[in-house]
C-alpha positions as CSV (number, residue, x, y, z in Angstrom):
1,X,106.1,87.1,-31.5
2,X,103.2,85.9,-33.9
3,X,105.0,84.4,-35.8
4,X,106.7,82.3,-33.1
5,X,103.1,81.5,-31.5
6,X,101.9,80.5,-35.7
7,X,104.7,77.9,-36.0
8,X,104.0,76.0,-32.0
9,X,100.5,76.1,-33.3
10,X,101.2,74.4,-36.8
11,X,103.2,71.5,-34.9
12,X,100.6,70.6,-32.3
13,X,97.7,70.3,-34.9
14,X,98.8,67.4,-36.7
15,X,98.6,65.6,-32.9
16,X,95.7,67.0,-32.4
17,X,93.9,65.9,-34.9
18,X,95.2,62.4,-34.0
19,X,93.7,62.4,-30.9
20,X,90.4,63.1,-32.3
21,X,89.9,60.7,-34.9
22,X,91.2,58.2,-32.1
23,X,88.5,58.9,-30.0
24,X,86.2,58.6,-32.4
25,X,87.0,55.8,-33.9
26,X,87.1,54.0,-30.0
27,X,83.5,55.2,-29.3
28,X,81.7,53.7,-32.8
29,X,82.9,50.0,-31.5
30,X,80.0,48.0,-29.5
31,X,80.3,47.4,-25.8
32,X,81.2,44.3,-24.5
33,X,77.9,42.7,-22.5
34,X,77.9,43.6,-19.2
35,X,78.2,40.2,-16.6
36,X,77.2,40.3,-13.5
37,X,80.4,39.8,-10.9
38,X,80.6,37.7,-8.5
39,X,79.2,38.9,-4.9
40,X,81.4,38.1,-1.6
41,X,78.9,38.6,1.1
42,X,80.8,39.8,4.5
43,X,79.0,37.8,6.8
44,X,80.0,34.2,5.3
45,X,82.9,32.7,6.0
46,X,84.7,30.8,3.4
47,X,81.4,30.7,1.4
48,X,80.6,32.8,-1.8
49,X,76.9,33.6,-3.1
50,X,76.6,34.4,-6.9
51,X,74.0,35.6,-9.1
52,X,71.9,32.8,-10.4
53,X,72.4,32.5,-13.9
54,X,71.4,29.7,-16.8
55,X,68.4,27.8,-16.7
56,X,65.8,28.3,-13.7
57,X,64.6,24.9,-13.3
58,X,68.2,23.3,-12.5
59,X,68.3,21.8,-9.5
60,X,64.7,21.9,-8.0
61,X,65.3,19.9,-4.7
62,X,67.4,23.4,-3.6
63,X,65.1,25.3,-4.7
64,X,61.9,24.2,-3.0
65,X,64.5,23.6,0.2
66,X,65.2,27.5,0.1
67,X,61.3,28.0,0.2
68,X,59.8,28.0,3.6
69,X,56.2,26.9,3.4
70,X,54.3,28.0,6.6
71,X,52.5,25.3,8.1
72,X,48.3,25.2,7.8
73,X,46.7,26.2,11.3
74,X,44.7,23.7,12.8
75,X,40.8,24.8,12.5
76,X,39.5,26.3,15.1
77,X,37.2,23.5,17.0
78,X,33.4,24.7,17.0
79,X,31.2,25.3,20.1
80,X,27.7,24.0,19.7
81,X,25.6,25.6,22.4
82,X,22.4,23.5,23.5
83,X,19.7,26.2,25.0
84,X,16.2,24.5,26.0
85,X,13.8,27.7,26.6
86,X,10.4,28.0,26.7
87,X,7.7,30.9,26.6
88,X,7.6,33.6,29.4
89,X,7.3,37.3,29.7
90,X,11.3,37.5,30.2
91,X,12.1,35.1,27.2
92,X,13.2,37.7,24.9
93,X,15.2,39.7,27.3
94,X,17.1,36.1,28.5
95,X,17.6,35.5,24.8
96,X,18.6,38.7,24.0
97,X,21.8,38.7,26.7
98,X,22.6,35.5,25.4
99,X,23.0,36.6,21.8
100,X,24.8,39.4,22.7
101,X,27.2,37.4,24.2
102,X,27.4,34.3,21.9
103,X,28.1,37.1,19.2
104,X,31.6,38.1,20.3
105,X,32.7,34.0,20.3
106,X,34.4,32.8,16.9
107,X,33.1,30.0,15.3
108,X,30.1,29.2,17.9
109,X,26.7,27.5,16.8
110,X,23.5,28.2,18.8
111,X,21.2,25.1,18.6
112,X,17.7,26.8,20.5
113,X,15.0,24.4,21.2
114,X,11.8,25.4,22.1
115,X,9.4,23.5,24.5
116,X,6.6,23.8,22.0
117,X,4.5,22.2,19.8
118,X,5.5,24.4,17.2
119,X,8.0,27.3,16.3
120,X,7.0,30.4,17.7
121,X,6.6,33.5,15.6
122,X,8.6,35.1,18.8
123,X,12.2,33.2,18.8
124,X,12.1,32.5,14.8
125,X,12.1,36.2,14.3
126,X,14.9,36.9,17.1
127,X,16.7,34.2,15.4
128,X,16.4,36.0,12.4
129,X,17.6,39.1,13.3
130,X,20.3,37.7,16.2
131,X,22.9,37.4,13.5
132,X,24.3,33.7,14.5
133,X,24.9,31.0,12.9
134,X,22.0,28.8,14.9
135,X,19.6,26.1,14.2
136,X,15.8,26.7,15.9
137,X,14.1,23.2,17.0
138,X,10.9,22.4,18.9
139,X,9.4,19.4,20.9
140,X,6.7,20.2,23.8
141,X,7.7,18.3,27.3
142,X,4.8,15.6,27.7
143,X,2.3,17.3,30.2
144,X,3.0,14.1,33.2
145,X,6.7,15.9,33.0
146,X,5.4,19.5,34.0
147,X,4.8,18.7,37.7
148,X,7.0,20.4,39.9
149,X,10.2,18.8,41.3
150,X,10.4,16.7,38.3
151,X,13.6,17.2,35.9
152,X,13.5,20.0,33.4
153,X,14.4,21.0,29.6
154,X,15.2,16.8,29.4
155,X,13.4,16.3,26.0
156,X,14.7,19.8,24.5
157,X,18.5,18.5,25.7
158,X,17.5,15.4,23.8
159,X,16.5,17.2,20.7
160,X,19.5,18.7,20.3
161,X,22.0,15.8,20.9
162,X,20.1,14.2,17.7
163,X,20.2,16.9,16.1
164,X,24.1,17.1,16.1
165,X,24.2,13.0,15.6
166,X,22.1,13.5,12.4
167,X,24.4,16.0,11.0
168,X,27.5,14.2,11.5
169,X,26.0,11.1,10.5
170,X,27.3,10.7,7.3
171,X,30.6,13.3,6.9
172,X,34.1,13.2,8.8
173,X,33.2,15.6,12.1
174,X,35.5,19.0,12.4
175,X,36.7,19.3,15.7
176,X,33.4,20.7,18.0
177,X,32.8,20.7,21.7
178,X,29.2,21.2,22.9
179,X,28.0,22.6,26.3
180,X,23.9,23.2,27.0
181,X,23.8,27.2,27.8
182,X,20.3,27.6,29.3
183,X,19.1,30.9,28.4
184,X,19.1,32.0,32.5
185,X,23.1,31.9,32.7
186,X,25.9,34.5,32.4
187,X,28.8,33.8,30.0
188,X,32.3,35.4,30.5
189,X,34.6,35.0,27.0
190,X,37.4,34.1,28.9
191,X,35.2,30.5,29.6
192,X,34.6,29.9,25.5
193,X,39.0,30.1,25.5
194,X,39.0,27.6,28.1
195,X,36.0,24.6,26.9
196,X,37.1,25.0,23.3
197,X,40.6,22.7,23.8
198,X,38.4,20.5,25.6
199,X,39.4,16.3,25.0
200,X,36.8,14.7,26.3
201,X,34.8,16.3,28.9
202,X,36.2,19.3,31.2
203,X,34.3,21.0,34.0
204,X,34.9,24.5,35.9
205,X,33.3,26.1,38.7
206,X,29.6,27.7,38.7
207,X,28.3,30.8,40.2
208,X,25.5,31.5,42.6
209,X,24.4,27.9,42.6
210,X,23.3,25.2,44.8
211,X,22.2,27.9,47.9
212,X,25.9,29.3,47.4
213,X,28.7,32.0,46.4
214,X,29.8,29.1,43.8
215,X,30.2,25.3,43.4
216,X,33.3,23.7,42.1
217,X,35.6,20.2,41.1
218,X,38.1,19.9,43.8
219,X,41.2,19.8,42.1
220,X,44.5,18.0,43.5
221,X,47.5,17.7,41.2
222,X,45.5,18.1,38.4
223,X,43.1,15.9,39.1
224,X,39.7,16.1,40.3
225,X,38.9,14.9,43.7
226,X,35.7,15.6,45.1
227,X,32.8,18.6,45.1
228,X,32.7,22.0,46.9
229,X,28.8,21.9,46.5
230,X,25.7,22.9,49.1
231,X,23.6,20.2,47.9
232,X,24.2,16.0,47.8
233,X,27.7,16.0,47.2
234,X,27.4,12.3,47.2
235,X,26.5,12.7,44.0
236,X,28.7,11.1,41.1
237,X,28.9,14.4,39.4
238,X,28.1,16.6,42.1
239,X,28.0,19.4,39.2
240,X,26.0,22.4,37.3
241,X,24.4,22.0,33.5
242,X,26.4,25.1,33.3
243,X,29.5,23.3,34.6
244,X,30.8,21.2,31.7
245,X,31.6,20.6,28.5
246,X,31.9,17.4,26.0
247,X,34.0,17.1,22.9
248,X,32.2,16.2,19.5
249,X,33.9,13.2,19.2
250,X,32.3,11.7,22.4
251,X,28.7,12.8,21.8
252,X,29.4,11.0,18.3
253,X,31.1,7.9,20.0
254,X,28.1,7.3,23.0
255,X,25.1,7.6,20.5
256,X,23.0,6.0,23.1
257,X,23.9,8.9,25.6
258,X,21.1,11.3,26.6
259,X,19.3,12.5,29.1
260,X,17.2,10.1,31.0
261,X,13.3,10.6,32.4
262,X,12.5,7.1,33.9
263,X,14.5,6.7,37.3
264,X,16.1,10.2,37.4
265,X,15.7,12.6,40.1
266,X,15.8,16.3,40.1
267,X,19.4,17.5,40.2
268,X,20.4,14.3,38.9
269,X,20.5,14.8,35.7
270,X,24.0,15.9,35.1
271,X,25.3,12.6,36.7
272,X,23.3,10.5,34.9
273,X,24.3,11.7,31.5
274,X,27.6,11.8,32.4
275,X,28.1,8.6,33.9
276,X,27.5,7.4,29.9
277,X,30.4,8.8,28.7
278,X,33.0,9.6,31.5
279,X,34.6,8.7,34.8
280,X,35.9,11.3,37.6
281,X,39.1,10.3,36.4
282,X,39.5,11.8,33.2
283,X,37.7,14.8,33.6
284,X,39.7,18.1,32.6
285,X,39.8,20.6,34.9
286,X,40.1,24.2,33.5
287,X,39.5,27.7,35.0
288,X,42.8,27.6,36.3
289,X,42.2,24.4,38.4
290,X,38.4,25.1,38.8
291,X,39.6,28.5,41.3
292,X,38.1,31.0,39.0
293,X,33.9,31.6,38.2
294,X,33.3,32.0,34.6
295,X,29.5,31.1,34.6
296,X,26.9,32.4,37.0
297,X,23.6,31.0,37.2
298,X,22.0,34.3,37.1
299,X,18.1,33.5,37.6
300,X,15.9,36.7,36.3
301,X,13.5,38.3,39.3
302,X,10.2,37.0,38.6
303,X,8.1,40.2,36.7
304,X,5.4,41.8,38.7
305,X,3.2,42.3,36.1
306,X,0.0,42.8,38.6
307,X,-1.2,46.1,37.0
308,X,-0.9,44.6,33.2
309,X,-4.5,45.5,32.1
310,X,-7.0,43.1,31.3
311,X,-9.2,45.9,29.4
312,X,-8.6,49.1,27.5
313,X,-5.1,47.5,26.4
314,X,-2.7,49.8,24.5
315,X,-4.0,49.8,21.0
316,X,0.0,49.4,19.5
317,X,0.8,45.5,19.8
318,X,4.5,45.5,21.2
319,X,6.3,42.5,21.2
320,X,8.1,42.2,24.7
């Protein structure tokens, strides 16, 4: 039996050994270089996609066609906010509400003039602090102007208008749109959205105005028609400071535009600056067709301040 199982063995080592040196002899040889293989994709039909091979700048028109650039957003236009205001016990309470509102509108600029001869210790420090991008201006109203029923704020409106014609003077002008926020109004957001794709000028309703609920454009395809207002509706622009807006561009093209003293008559003043730059015609309504309030002219209660001491003051100095 052993020597049966001896005599298979003897034969099938010669083959063996065969095998092995075959092997080794197979794995000592270099591999070919691996190519990459064309790719079929399933979702074409009739069209095959290969791996990009050779030199990379072959044929740069396909290239830069494969490349989607996105297109550059417009900038967004700025809002330059005209606020006249003078000194009173509520000035820094008015102010502050403002602020906090002006603060939550992108790219806004707060022009504040003062009606002094001078820049008050008071507003440059709110300024100061308010966070805003703002410039602080002064001119006093001439003392003939101070009588009561005469126009108001006229030579602070003034100030800033030049102030925004100096600026732009000499450089291209970014898209802007200005509208004169006095410091007694109330400011929803939703009104900054609406005045900033202003044209040329665009108006919207006011709140608590002219002894009513509101005043408004009367709007008819569009268009505006006439004046939902308590007071002269005969006028021109039978319309709020608070109710209107004017591109850049405008205020740039009508340099001679402002606010007039000599013939104007209280409430008037709105229809005599805009009769410079606009018609009815073209005005752009907004506030959904001038049906929704976005502005109230929120008037602060006169302060009682009858038991402010005249003697034995508080010793601490608190700015109010």
């Amino acid at each position: 039996m052993k020597s049966v199982l001896f005599s298979r063995f003897f034969i099938l080592l010669p083959w063996i050994l065969i095998v092995i040196i075959m092997l080794d002899v197979d794995t000592r040889r270099p591999a070919p270089p691996l190519t990459p293989r064309p790719y079929f994709s399933p979702y074409a039909v009739g069209a095959r996609v290969q791996l990009r091979r050779g030199n990379p700048r072959r044929d740069p028109e396909k290239r830069n066609a494969s490349r989607t650039q996105p297109h550059p957003e417009p900038p967004l236009p700025t809002i330059y906010a005209i606020t006249p205001t003078y000194s009173r016990p509520v000035q820094k309470a008015e102010l502050t509400r403002l602020a906090n509102t002006f603060r939550q509108v992108a790219q806004l600029h707060w022009i504040l003039v003062e009606d002094a001869a001078a820049r008050s210790e008071l507003v440059s420090r709110f300024l100061a602090r308010a966070g805003l991008p703002s410039t602080h201006l002064h001119v006093p109203t001439p003392r003939r102007y101070k009588r009561p029923g005469l126009p108001r704020a006229t030579e602070q409106r003034n100030a800033g208008l030049a102030w925004l014609r100096q600026r732009h003077q000499h450089q291209l002008a970014q898209p802007g749109v200005l509208f004169f926020a006095d410091d007694d109004n109330t400011y929803s957001l939703e009104l900054f959205q609406e005045m900033r794709s202003t044209r040329k000028v665009s108006v919207w309703p006011v709140g608590l105005v002219g002894g009513r609920r509101y005043e408004r454009p009367l709007v008819e395809n569009g268009k505006v028609v006439g004046w939902y207002t308590g007071w002269r509706a005969d006028r021109p622009f039978a319309i709020d400071m608070a109710g209107f807006a004017v591109s850049l561009q405008v205020i740039l093209a009508n340099p001679k535009a402002v606010f007039k003293r000599r013939g104007s008559q209280p409430g008037m003043q709105e229809s005599d600056f805009l009769k410079q730059i606009t018609t009815v015609e073209e005005l752009e309504p907004k506030a959904s067709n001038c049906t929704k309030v976005l502005v109230w002219h929120t008037r602060t209660e006169k302060v009682n301040l009858a038991n402010e001491p005249k003697y034995h003051m508080d010793t601490v100095k608190i700015e109010v």
